[in-house]
C-alpha positions as CSV (number, residue, x, y, z in Angstrom):
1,X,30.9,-22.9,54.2
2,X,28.6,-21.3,52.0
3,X,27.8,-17.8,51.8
4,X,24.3,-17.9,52.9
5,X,24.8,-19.8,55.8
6,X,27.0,-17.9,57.5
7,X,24.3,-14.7,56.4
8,X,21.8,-17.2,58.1
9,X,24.1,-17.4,61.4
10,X,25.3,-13.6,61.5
11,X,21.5,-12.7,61.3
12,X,20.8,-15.0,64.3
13,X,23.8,-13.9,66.3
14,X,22.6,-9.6,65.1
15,X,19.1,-10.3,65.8
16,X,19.3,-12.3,69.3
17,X,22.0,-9.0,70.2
18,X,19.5,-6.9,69.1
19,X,16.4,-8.5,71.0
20,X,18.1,-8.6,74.2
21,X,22.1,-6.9,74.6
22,X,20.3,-3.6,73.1
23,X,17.5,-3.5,75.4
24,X,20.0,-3.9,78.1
25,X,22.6,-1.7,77.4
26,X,19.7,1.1,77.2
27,X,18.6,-0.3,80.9
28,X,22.0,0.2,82.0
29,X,22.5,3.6,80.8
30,X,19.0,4.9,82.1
31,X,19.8,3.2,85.4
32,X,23.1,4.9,86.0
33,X,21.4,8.2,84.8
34,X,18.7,7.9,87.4
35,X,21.2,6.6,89.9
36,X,23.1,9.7,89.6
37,X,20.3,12.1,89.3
38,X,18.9,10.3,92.9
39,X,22.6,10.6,94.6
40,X,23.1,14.5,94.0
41,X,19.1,14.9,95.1
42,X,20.3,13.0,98.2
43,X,23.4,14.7,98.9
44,X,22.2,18.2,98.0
45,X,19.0,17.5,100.5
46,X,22.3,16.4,103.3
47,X,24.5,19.6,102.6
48,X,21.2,21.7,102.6
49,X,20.2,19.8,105.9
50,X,23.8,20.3,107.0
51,X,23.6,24.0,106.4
52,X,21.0,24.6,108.5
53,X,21.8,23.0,111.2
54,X,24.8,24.4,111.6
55,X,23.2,28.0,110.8
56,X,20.8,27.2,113.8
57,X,23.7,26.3,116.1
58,X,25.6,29.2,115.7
59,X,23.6,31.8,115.1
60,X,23.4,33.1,118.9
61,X,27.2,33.4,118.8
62,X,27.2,35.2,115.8
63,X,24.7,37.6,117.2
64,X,26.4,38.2,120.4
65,X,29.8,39.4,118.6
66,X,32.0,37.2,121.1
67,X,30.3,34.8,123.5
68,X,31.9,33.7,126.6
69,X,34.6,31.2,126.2
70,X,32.3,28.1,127.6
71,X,29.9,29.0,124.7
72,X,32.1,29.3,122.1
73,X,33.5,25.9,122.8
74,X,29.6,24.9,122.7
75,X,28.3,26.8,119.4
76,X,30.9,29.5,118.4
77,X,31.9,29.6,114.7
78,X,35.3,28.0,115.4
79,X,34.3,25.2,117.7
80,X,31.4,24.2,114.9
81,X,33.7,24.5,112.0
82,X,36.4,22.3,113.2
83,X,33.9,19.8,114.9
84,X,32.3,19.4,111.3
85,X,35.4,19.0,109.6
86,X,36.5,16.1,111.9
87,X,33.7,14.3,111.2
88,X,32.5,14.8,107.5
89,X,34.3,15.3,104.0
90,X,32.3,18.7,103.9
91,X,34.1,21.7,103.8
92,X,32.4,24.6,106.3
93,X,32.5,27.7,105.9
94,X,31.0,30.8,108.4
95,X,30.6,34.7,107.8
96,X,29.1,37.1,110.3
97,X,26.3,39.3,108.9
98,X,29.2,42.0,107.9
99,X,30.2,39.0,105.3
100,X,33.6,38.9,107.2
101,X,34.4,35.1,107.5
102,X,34.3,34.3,111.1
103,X,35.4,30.6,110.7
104,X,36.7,27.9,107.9
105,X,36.8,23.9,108.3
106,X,40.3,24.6,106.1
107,X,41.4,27.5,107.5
108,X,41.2,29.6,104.7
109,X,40.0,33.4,104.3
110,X,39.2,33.7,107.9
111,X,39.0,37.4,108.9
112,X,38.6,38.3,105.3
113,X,35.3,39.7,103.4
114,X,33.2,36.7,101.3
115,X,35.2,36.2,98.0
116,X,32.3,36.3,96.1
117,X,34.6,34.3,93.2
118,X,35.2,31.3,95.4
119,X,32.5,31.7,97.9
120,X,29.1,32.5,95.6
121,X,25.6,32.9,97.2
122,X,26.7,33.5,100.9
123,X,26.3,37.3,100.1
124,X,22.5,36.5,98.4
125,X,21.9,34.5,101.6
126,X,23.1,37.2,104.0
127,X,19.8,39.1,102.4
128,X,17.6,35.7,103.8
129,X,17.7,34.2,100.3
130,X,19.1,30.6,101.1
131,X,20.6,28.6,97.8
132,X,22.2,25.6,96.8
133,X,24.0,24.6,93.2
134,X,26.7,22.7,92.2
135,X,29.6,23.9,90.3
136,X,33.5,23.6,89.3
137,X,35.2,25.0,92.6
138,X,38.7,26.1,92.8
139,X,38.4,25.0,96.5
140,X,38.2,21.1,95.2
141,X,40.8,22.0,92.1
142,X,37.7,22.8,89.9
143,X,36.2,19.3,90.6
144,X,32.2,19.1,90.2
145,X,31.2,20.0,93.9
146,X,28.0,21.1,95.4
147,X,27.3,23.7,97.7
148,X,24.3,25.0,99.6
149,X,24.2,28.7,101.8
150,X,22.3,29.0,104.8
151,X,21.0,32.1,106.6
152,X,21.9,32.5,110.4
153,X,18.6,33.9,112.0
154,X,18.3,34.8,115.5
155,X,15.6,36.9,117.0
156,X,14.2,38.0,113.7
157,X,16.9,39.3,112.0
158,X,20.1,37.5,110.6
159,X,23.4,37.2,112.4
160,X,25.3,35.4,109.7
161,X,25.2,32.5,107.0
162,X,27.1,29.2,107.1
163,X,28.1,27.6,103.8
164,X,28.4,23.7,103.2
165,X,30.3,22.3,100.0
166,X,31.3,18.8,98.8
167,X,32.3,17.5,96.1
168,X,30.8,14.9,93.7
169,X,33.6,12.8,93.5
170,X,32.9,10.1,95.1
171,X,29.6,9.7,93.6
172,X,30.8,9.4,90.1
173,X,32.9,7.3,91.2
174,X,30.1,5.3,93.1
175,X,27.9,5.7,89.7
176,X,30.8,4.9,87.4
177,X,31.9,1.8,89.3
178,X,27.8,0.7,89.2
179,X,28.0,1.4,85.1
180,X,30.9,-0.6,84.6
181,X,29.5,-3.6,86.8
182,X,26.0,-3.5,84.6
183,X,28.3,-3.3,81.5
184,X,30.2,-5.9,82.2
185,X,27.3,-8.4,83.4
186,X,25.9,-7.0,80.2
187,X,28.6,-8.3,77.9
188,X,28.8,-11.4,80.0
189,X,25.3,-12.1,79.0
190,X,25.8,-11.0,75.2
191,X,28.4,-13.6,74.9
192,X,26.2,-16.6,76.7
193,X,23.6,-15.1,74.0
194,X,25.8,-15.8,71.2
195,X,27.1,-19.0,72.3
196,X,23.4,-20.5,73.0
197,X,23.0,-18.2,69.5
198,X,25.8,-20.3,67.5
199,X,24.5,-23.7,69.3
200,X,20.9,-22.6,68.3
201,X,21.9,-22.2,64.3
202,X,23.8,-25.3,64.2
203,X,20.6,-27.5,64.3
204,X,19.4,-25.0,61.8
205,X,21.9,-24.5,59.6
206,X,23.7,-28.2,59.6
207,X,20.0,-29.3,57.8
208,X,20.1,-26.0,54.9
209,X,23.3,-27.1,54.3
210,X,22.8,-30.8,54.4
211,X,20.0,-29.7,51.6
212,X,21.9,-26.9,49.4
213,X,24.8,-29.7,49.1
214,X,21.9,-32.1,48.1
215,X,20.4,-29.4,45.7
216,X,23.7,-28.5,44.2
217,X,24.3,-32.6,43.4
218,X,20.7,-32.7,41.9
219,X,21.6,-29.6,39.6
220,X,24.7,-31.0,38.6
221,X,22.6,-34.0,37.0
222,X,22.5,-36.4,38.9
223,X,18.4,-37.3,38.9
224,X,18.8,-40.7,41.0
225,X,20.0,-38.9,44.1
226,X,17.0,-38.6,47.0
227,X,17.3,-36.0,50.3
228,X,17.5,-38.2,53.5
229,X,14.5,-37.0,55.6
230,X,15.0,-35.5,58.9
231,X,15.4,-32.7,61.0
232,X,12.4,-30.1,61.9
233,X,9.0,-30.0,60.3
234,X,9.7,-27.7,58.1
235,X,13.1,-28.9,56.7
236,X,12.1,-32.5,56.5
237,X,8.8,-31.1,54.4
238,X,11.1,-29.3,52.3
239,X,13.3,-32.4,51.8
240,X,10.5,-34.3,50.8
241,X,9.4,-31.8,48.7
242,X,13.0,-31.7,46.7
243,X,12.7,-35.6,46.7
244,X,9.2,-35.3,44.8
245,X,10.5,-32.6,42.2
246,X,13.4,-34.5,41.5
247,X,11.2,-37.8,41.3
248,X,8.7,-35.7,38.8
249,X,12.4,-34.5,37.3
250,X,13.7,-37.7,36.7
251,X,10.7,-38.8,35.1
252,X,10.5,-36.0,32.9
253,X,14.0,-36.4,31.9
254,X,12.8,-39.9,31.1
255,X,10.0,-39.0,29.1
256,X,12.1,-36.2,27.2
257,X,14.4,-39.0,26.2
258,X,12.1,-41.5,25.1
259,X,10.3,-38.5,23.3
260,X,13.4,-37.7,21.0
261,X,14.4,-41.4,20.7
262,X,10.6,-42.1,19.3
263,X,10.9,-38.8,17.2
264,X,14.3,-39.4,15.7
265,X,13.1,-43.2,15.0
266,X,9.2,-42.0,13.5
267,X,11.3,-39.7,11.0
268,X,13.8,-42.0,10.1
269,X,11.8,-44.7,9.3
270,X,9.6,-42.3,6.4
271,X,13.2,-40.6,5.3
272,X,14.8,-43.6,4.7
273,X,12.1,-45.0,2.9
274,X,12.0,-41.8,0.8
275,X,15.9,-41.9,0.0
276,X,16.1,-45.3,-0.7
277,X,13.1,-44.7,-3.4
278,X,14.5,-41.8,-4.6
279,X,18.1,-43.3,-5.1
280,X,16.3,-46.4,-6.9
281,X,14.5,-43.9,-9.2
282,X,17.7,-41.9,-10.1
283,X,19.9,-45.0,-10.9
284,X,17.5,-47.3,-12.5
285,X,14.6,-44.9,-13.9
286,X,16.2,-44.4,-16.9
287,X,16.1,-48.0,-17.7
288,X,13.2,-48.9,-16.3
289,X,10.3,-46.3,-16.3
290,X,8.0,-48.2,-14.3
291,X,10.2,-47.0,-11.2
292,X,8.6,-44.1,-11.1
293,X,4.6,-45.0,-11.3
294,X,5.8,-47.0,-8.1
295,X,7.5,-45.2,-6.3
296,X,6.8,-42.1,-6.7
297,X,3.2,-42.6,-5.3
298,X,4.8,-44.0,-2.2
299,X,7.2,-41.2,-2.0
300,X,4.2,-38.8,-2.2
301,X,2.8,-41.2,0.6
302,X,5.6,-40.8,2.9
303,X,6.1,-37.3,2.2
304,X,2.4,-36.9,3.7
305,X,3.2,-38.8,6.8
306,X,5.9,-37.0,7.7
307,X,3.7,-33.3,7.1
308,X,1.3,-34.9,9.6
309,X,3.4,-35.9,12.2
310,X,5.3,-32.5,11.9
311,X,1.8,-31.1,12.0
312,X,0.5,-33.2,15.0
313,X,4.3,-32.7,16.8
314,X,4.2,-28.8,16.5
315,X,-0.1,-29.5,18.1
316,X,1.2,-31.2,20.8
317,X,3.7,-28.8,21.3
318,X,1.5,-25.9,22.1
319,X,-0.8,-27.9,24.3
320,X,1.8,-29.4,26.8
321,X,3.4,-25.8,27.0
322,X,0.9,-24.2,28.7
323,X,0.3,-21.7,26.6
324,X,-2.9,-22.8,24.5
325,X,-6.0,-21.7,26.4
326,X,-9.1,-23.1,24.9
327,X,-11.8,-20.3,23.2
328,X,-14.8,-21.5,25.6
329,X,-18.4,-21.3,23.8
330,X,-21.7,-23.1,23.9
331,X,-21.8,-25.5,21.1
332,X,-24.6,-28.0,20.0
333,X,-23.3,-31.2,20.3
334,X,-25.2,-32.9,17.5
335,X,-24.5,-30.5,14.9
336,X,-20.5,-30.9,15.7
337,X,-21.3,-34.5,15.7
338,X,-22.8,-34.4,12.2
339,X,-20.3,-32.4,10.6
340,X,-17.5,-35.7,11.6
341,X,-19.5,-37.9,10.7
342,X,-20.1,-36.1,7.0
343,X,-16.6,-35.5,6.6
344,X,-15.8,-39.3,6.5
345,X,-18.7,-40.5,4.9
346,X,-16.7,-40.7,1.8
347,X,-14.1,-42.9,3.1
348,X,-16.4,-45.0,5.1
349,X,-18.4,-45.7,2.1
350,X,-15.1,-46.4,0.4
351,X,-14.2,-48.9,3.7
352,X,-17.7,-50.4,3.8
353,X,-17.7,-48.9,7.6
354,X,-21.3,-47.3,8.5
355,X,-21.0,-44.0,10.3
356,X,-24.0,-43.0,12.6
357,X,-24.7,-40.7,15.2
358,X,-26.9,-40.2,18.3
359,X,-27.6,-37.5,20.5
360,X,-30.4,-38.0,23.6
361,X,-31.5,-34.3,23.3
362,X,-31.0,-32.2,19.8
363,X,-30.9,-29.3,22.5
364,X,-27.6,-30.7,24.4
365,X,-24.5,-28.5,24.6
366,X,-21.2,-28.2,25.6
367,X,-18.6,-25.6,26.5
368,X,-15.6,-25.9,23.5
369,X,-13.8,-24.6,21.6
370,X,-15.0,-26.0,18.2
371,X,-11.9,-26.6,16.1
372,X,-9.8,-28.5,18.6
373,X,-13.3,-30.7,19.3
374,X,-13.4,-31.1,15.9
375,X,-10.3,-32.3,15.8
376,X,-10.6,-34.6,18.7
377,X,-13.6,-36.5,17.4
378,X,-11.9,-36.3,13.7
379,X,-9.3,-38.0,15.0
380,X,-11.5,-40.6,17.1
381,X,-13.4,-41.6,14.1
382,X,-10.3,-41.8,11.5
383,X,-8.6,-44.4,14.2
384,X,-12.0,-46.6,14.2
385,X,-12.2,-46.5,10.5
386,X,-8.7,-47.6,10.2
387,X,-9.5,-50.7,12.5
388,X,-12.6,-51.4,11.7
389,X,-13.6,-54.3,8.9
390,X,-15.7,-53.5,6.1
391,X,-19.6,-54.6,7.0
392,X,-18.8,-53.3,10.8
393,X,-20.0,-49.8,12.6
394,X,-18.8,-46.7,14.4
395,X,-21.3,-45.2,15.9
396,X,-20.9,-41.6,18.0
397,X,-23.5,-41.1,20.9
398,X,-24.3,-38.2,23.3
399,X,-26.1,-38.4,26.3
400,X,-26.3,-35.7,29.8
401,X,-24.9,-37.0,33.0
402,X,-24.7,-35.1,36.0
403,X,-24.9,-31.7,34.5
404,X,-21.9,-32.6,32.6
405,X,-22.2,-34.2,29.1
406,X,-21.0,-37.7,28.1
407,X,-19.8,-38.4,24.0
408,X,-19.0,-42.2,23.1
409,X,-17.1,-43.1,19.9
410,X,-17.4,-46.8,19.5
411,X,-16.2,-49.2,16.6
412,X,-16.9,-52.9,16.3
413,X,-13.1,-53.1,15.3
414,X,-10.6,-56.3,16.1
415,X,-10.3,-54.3,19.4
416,X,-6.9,-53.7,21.6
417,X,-5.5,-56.5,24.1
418,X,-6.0,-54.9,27.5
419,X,-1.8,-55.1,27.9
420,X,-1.8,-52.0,25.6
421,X,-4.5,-49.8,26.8
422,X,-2.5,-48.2,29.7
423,X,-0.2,-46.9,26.7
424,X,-2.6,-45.7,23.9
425,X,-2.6,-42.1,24.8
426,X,1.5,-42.1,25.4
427,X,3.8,-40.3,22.6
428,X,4.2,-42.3,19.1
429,X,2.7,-45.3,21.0
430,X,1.2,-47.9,18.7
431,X,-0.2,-51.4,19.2
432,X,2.1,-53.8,17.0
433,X,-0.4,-55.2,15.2
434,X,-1.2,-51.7,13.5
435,X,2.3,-51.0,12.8
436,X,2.1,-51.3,9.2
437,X,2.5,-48.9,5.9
438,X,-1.2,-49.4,5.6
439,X,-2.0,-48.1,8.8
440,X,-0.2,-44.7,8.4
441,X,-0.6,-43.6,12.1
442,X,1.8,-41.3,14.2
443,X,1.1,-42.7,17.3
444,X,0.4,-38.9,17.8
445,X,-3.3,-38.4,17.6
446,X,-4.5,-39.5,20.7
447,X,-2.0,-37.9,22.9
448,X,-3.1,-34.9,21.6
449,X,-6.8,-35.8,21.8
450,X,-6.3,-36.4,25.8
451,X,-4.6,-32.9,25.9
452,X,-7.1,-31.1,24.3
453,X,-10.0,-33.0,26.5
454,X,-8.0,-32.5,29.7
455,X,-7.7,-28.6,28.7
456,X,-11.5,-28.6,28.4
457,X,-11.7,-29.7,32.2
458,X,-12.8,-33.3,30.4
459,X,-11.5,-36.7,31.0
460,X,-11.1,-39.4,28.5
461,X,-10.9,-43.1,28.7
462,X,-10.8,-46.2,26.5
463,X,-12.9,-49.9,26.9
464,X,-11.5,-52.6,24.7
465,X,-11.1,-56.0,24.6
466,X,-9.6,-58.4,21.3
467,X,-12.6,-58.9,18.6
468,X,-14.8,-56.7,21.0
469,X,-14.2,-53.4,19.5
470,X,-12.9,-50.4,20.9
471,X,-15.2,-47.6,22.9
472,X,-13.6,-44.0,23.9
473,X,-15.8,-42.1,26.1
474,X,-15.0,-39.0,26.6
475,X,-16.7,-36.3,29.4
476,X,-17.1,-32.3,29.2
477,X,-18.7,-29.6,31.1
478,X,-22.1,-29.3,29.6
479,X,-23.6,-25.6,28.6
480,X,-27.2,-24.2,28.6
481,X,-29.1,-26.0,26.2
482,X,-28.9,-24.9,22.3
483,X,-32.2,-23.1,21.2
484,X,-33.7,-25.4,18.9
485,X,-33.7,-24.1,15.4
486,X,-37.2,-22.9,14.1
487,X,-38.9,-24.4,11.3
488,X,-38.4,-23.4,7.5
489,X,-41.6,-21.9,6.3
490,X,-43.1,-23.8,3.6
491,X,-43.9,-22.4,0.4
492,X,-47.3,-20.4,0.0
493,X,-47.6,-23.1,-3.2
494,X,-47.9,-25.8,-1.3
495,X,-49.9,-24.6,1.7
496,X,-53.3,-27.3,1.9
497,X,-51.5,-29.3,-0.7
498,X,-52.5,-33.4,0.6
C-alpha cells in the first residue's frame, strides 16, 4: 500500500484516540484523584468522630482514677479499648491526663508515658488542642495511616485523651482497583475506536487509492484511460475532475501531434523545393545559365515563405503561452483602419481589388494594443486580396454595438464551402482549393489573428458561402470616444479668397 494511505489511516486512528481515549484517560485520572481525596475526607471525619466518642465515654473513668468494677466494665479505658478493637480495624489507644497509657486495642505500651515517636499529638491534645493527620506509622509497618487525638473532658478540665489510627490501605486499594477498572473500560473502548476507526478509513481510503492507481496509469501515458465514478461527493467530483483533465490532456496531446506533423510537413514542402532547385542549379548551371534566372527567384520565393512561417510560428508561440499581455490604449478606429487599407493600396491596385473603408462615427474607439491590431486586420485584408478577383471589393467597416465596437472585413472573393469554416482558424489549416505556390499562405495567420482578438477580450467569427465572398466580423471592447482632431488653420493669404 502506498505511503500516503497508510499516513491517511494512522492520522484517523491518532486523531479519533486523541478526540476521545485522551479525554478519557484524563477523566479517569481526575476521578480516581477526587475519589481518593473524598475517601480520606470520609474516613478522617469517622476516626475524628470515633475519637470523640470514645473520649466522651471514658472520660468519667479517667477522672475518677479507678471506678468501680461494674463501671469499668461499662466505660473504663480497658473495657472501651478492647470493645473497639473487636468491632473495627482501628487501632485505640488511651492515656490518662499524666500521659501514662491507661489502655491499648493491641496491647502495646500500656503503663508506659506517650512515646511521642510513635504516638504524636496525644501530648498536644492533653493541653485541649485536638488534631488529626496522616502519616507513615511504625504501628502499621510504616504504611500510610491516619490518626486523629481527642481530648477527654469531664467537668471542665481534661481527664485524658483517646487516640484513633487506621490505615489507608484499604482505600488505595479500593481506589486502585476503581483506576484499573476505568483503565481498562478505557482501553476497551480505544480499541472499539480503532476498529470502527480502520472500518471508517476503508470507505475512505479504498476510493484515494482506487484514484492514485488511476493517476499513476494516466502519468505513465496512457491518455485513453477514464476514472470510474463513485464513491462520496467529493471523491467522485474529484474523479470526474481527473476524467476532464485527462479528456482536455488527450486532446492536447492530439493537437501537439498534429501541430509537429503539420510543421514538419509545411517545412518540408519549401526545403525540398529549395534543394531540389539548388541541386538542379549546381549540376546543370554551368551548361545552361538560364537555370539560374529561374530558379533562383523561386528559391528567393521559398526562402521568404519559410521566414514567415518561422515568423508567424515563434507569434503564435508567445500568444498560446500565456505570457503575452496586450499593452491596452484608446485607439481611433478609423485612423488604424486607414493606415491597412494604405498599406495595400499598392498591391490592390496591382490586383485590380478596391480597398475602402467605413467607420459610423470618426470619434469611435477601442481599447488595443495597436501593433498586434495592426496585424490582425493586415492579415485580414492580405487573405481577401489573395482571394479576391480583379474588378471585386474588400471593404473594412466599423460600427458601435452595445458599448462594444464591431469591425467587418468583407471581400466579394469565390468564398469558402461552409465544410471548411469550422477549421479556418486551426493550425496550418488551408482550404484545398488555395493550396497552391501562388497562394503562399501558412495556414498560420488566422490562428494567430483569433489569439490576438481573444486576448483583447474580443471574439471573431467568419460568414461565407462558395461565390458569395467571405465576411470576418470581429468584436472588441470599445473606449471613450477619440477627440476629434481640430481643423488646420488656413493661410492668412487666402482668408476671403472666393
Amino acid at each position: 500500500m502506498p505511503g500516503p494511505m497508510r499516513s491517511i489511516r494512522r492520522r484517523l486512528i491518532a486523531g479519533s484516540l486523541l478526540i476521545v481515549g485522551l479525554p478519557l484517560l484524563v477523566f479517569v485520572l481526575v476521578a480516581s484523584s477526587v475519589l481518593w481525596r473524598f475517601y480520606r475526607q470520609q474516613l478522617g471525619a469517622d476516626v475524628t468522630a470515633q475519637a470523640r466518642l470514645m473520649a466522651d465515654l471514658v472520660a468519667p473513668a479517667l477522672a475518677a482514677g479507678s471506678p468501680p468494677p461494674d463501671a469499668a466494665r461499662t466505660y473504663g479505658p480497658e473495657y472501651v479499648a478492647g470493645h473497639w478493637q473487636r468491632r473495627s480495624a482501628s487501632r485505640v489507644t488511651i492515656a490518662d491526663a499524666r500521659g501514662i497509657v491507661r489502655a491499648s486495642s493491641v496491647g502495646e505500651g500500656v503503663g508506659a508515658p506517650i512515646d511521642d515517636a510513635r504516638r504524636p499529638g496525644m501530648r498536644d491534645a492533653l493541653s485541649g488542642r485536638g488534631n488529626a493527620t496522616a502519616w507513615r506509622s511504625p504501628n502499621f509497618a510504616y504504611e500510610d495511616t491516619l490518626y486523629a487525638n481527642a481530648p477527654a473532658w469531664h467537668e471542665g478540665r481534661i481527664t485524658g485523651v483517646v487516640r484513633v489510627a487506621q490505615t489507608l490501605t484499604a482505600i488505595q486499594q479500593r481506589v486502585a482497583r476503581l483506576r484499573s477498572t476505568l483503565l481498562l473500560v478505557v482501553a476497551l473502548y480505544a480499541a472499539v475506536i480503532v476498529a470502527l476507526t480502520l472500518v471508517f478509513a476503508r470507505t475512505i481510503v479504498r476510493p484515494v487509492e482506487r484514484l492514485q492507481a488511476d493517476a499513476h496509469r494516466i502519468a505513465s501515458g496512457d491518455l485513453s484511460h477514464r476514472v470510474a465514478v463513485g464513491g462520496p461527493a467529493e471523491i467522485s467530483e474529484l474523479a470526474a475532475t481527473l476524467n476532464r483533465m485527462t479528456s482536455r490532456l488527450e486532446l492536447l496531446e492530439g493537437l501537439r501531434r498534429r501541430y509537429v506533423s503539420d510543421v514538419s510537413h509545411e517545412l518540408r514542402t519549401p526545403l525540398t523545393a529549395i534543394r531540389s532547385m539548388a541541386e538542379t542549379i549546381l549540376q546543370y548551371g554551368d551548361g545552361d545559365p538560364g537555370l539560374r534566372e529561374r530558379y533562383l527567384p523561386r528559391i528567393l520565393t521559398q526562402t521568404d515563405r519559410l521566414a514567415r512561417m518561422v515568423t508567424q510560428l515563434l507569434d503564435l508561440a508567445h500568444i498560446e503561452s500565456g505570457n503575452y499581455v496586450p499593452s491596452l490604449a484608446p485607439l481611433a478606429l478609423g485612423e488604424l483602419l486607414d493606415e491597412v487599407a494604405l498599406t495595400h493600396a499598392a498591391r490592390a491596385a496591382e490586383l485590380g481589388v478596391a480597398v475602402e473603408t467605413s467607420v459610423s462615427d470618426p470619434r469611435l474607439a477601442v481599447r488595443g494594443d495597436r501593433d498586434r491590431l495592426v496585424q490582425v486586420f493586415m492579415n485580414l485584408v492580405d487573405n481577401a486580396l489573395r482571394y479576391t478577383p480583379r474588378g471585386g471589393s474588400v471593404r473594412l467597416d466599423a460600427v458601435a454595438a452595445r458599448g462594444r465596437v464591431e469591425v467587418t472585413v468583407a471581400d466579394t472573393g469565390r468564398g469558402v464551402p461552409a465544410e471548411h469554416l469550422p477549421h479556418l482558424f486551426e493550425r496550418f489549416y488551408r482550404v484545398e482549393t488555395a493550396r497552391s505556390p501562388q497562394a503562399g499562405g501558412t495556414g498560420l495567420g488566422l490562428a494567430i489573428v483569433r489569439q490576438i482578438v481573444e486576448a483583447h477580450g474580443g471574439h471573431i467569427r467568419v460568414d461565407s458561402a462558395p461565390g458569395g465572398g467571405t465576411t470576418f466580423t470581429i468584436e472588441l471592447p470599445g473606449a471613450e470616444p477619440a477627440p476629434l482632431a481640430p481643423p488646420e488653420p488656413r493661410p492668412a493669404s487666402e482668408e476671403g479668397a472666393p
